[in-house]
C-alpha positions, 0 to 999 in steps of 0.5 A, spaced: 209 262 696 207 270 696 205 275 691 211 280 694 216 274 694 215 273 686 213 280 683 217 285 688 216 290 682 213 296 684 217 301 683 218 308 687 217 313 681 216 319 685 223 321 684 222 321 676 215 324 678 218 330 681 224 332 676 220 332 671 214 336 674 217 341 676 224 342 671 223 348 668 215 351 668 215 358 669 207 358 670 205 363 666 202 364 659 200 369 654 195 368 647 198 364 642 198 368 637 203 373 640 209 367 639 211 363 634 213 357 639 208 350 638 203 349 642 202 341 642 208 337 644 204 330 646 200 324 644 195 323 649 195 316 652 189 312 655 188 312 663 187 304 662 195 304 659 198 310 663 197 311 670 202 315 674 199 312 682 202 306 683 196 304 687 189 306 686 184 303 682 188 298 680 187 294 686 180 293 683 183 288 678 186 283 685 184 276 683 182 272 689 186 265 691 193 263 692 196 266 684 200 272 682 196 278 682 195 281 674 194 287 677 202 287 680 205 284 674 203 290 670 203 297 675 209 298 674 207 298 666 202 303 666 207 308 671 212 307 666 208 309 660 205 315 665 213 318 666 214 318 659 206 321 658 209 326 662 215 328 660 212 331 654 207 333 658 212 338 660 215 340 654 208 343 653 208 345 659 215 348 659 212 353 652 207 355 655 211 358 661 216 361 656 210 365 652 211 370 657 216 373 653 213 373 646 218 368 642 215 371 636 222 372 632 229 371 633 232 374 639 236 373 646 233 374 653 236 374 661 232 373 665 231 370 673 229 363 674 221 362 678 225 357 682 232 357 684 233 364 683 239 363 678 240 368 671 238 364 665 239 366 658 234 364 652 236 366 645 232 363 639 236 362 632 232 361 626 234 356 620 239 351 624 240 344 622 240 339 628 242 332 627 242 332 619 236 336 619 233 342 617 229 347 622 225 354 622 227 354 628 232 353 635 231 357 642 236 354 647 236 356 655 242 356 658 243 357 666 248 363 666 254 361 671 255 355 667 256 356 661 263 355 662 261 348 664 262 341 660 254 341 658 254 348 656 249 350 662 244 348 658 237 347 661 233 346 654 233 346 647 227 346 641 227 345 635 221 346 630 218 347 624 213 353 623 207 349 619 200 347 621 204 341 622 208 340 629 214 338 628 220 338 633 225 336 638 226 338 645 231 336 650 231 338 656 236 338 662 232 339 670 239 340 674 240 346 671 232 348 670 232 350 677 238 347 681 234 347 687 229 341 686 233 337 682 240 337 686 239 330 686 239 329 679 245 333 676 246 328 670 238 326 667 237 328 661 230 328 657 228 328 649 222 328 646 221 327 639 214 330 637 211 329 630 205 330 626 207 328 619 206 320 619 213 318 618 210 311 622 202 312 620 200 315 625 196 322 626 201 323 631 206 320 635 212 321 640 219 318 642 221 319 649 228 318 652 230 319 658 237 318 662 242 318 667 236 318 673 240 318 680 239 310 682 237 309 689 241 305 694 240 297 691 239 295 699 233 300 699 230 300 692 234 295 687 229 295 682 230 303 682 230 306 674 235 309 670 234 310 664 227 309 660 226 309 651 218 309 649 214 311 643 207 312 643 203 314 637 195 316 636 192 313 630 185 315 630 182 314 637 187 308 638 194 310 642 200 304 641 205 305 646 212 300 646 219 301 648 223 299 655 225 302 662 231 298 665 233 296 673 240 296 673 240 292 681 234 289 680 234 282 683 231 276 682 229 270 685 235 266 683 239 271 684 240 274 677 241 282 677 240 287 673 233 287 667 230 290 663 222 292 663 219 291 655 213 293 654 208 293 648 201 296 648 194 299 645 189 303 648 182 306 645 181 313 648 173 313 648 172 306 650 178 307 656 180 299 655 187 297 653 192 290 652 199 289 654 204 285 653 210 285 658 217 281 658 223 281 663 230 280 659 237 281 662 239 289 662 244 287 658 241 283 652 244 285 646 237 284 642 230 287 639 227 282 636 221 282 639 220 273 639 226 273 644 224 280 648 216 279 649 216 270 648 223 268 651 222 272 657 215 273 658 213 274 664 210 267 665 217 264 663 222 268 666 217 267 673 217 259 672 225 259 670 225 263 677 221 260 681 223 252 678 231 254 680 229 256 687 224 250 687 226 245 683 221 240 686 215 245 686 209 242 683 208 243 677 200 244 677 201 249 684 206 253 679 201 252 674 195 254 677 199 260 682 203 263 675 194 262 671 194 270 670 201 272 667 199 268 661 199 275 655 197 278 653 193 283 660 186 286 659 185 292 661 179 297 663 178 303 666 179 300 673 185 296 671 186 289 670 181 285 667 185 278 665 190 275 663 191 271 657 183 271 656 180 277 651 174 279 655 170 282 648 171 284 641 173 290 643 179 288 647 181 282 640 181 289 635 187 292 640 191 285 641 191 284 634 196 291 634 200 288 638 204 284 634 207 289 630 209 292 635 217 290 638 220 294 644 227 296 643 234 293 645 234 292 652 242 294 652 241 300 649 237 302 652 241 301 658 246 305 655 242 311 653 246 317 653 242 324 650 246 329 648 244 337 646 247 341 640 
């Protein structure tokens, strides 16, 4: 039995890559203190957690043998993460762009797109109320000759509040950012909800949400991505990241179709290790708790369930001794994977400790995310 057969995850994110680095930057900036918008939008996320190459040094963490390689089993975890990593990213980078025009009040502005050449008007409002809450400010980007349709033409919208204390929400739109690159992408939609207030303990800490990414032909690319929910949060030098990706086509083994990738994880910034936990359940499991997402359909367990009803003879020590690095959770170092099941030192004990208060969120609704724009 091959690795491929089993763990035939790896996923082609280049697509989601693409739309959100390059969805709405102007490449240009200005001082800070000529605006009032926010400069940080982001939690930083360790590299031995977040890596948006889908080969590279991972490969270091190959196990020899005849077993199910732990740097396959979690690849498409650090990838996840590092889309979620770099939509807020863009936001950050998206501000800095717009600084060229001064937001230092309230205003409205029409200016022409770097990258599709298209009429776009910004207009900032202050003391608006979004969602129940109350915001200093609001500054929408609309694409002009769209205004008219079903989505208001909208490209982006920030809420935020003017304090030492960042705090805000930015939804962006990459179709009618530039309309040229993302023309395969009309219908996704990003959210990213920054703050540094300490609503979950944190120092600081993000929720991204992204939705209606463009499935790839399931007969090229089943395990292609349409939707993604992730939280990170930065405490000290310690980022815990959760939440969900789901792969409506994906096929397994047996013929089962359709699951959710759920993810918990914790990553020290200055030493660069990190621990994960990963489960596969069904996309269309209608569950948050944490004992059914990350236990009931570990990687281990869903592994063996696949492999058993593929092989119902297989015996049971070869599928022991081939499924030996998948048991949780995965030991990571700047070079990838370290280990399966097995801390490889004390510092590793203090980031699997956090893992248990962490949970990822409901596979069906992530599924069924929609992001709406004021």
């Amino acid at each position: 039995m091959k690795t491929a057969k089993l763990v035939s995850i790896v996923l082609v994110m280049g697509l989601a890559l693409s739309i959100l680095f390059t969805a709405c930057e102007t490449n240009q900036d200005v001082k800070s203190e000529d605006t009032i918008l926010p400069e940080k939008f982001s939690v930083d996320i360790p590299a031995s957690i977040s890596n948006s190459s889908a080969g590279g040094r991972l490969a270091a963490g190959r196990v020899e043998g005849d077993t199910v390689k732990g740097s396959d089993i979690y690849i498409n975890l650090r990838t996840f993460i590092a889309v979620g990593k770099a939509a807020s990213t863009l936001v950050e980078q998206f501000i800095a762009g717009i600084r060229l025009y001064k937001i230092d009040r309230v205003m409205s502005i029409t200016y022409v797109g770097d990258d599709d050449n298209r009429v776009k008007n910004l207009v900032v409002l202050s003391n608006v109320s979004f969602e129940g809450v109350d915001w200093d400010y609001q500054l929408t980007i609309t694409d002009a000759e769209s205004e008219n349709a079903a989505d208001g033409g909208k490209a982006l919208q920030i809420f935020w509040n003017k304090s030492s204390k960042v705090k805000g929400i930015a939804i962006i739109k990459p179709y009618n950012c530039d309309r040229i690159t993302n023309a395969n992408a009309k219908d996704a939609v990003f959210r990213i909800d920054y703050s540094e207030f300490g609503e979950h303990g944190y120092d600081a800490e993000m929720e991204v949400r992204i939705a209606g990414l463009p499935l790839a032909n399931p007969l090229k690319d089943p395990y292609s991505i349409n939707s993604l929910h992730m939280f990170a949060g930065k405490k000290g030098d310690v980022v815990d990241v959760y939440g969900n990706s789901n792969h409506p086509n994906a096929v397994l083994l047996s013929g089962t179709t359709g699951f959710d990738w759920a993810f918990v994880a914790s990553g020290s910034d200055p030493d660069n290790i990190g621990v994960a936990e990963v489960g596969l359940p069904p996309s269309t499991l209608d569950s948050d708790d944490r004992q059914v997402l990350l236990k009931e359909y570990s990687i281990k367990n869903v592994l063996t369930s696949e492999i058993t009803a593929m092989w119902p003879g297989i015996d049971q020590n070869a599928l022991a001794a081939y499924l030996s690095t998948t048991s949780a959770p995965g030991y990571f170092n700047a070079n990838g994977f370290v280990s399966g099941g097995t801390s490889p030192g004390a510092k590793w004990d203090v980031l699997a400790k956090r893992l248990d208060a962490l949970s990822p969120y409901n596979p069906k609704a992530t599924g069924e995310l929609t992001i709406f724009f004021k």
